[in-house]
N, C-alpha and C positions, 0 to 999 in steps of 0.2 A: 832540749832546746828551751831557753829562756826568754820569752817575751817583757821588751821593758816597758816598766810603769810610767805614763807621761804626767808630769809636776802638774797642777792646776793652774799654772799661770801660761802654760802652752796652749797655742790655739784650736788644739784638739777638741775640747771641753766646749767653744764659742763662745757667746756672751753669757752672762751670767742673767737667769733666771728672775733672781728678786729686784724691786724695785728699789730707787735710792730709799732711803728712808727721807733723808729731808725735802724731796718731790711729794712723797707719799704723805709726811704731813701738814705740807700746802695742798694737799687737795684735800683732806679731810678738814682741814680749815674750811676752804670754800664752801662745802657741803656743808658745813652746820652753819655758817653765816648765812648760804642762801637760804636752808629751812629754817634758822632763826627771824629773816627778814619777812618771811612770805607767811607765818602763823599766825592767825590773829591773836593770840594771847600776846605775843613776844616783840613785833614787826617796830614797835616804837618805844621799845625801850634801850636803855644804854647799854648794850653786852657786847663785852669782846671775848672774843675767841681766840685760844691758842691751841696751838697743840703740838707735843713734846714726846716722840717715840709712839705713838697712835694714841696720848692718852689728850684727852680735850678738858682746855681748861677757861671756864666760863668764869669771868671776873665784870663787875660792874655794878650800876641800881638796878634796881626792877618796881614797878608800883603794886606789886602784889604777890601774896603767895603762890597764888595760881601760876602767874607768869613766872615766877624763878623754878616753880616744878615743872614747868612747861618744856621750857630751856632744856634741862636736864633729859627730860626723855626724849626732845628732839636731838640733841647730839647721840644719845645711847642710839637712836633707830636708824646712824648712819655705818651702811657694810664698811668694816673696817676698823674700827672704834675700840680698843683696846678698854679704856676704861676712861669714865669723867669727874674733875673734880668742879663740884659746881661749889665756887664762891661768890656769888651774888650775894649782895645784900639789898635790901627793901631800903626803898625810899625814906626819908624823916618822917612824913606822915602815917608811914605804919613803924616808927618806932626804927633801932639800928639791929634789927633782931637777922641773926644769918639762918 
C-alpha cells in the first residue's frame, strides 16, 4: 500500500512558518530608528535607515566619529540583523572623511 505525498501548496502543511521578508525589514527598520533616536551619541543627528533583506543600511551626516560608530553598533545589537552597511559621512567641520 502506497501513501500519497501532498504538494506543498495543499492545506495539509497550513500557514507557512517564516515571516514576509519585506514586514520583517520594516520592523528592523523601526528598531534601529528607535535606538538611533533615543542614544545620546546619535538622537540629533541626520541618519536614515534602511534595510534590504535584514541587511541595514545607515546613510546621512553625523558630527562626529563617535556618533557614526555609535550608529553602527546600534543597528548590529538589533536581534535580527543580518549585517550593516554604515555610510555616514561626517559633517564639513570634521572634513568629508567616511
Amino acid at each position: 500500500m502506497t501513501l500519497p505525498w501532498p504538494y506543498p501548496d495543499e492545506s495539509h502543511f497550513g500557514p507557512a512558518d517564516d515571516p514576509d521578508p519585506l514586514e520583517e525589514d520594516v520592523r528592523l527598520a523601526a528598531l534601529v530608528a528607535q535606538r538611533i533616536c533615543v542614544d545620546w551619541h546619535t538622537r540629533r543627528q541626520q541618519i536614515t535607515v534602511t534595510v534590504q533583506n535584514r541587511v541595514v543600511i545607515l546613510t546621512g551626516t553625523v558630527g562626529s566619529p563617535g556618533a557614526r560608530e555609535a550608529a553602527g553598533e546600534l543597528a548590529w545589537d538589533v536581534p535580527g540583523v543580518f549585517d550593516v552597511c554604515n555610510a555616514l559621512w561626517l559633517s564639513a567641520r570634521h572634513g568629508r572623511a567616511r
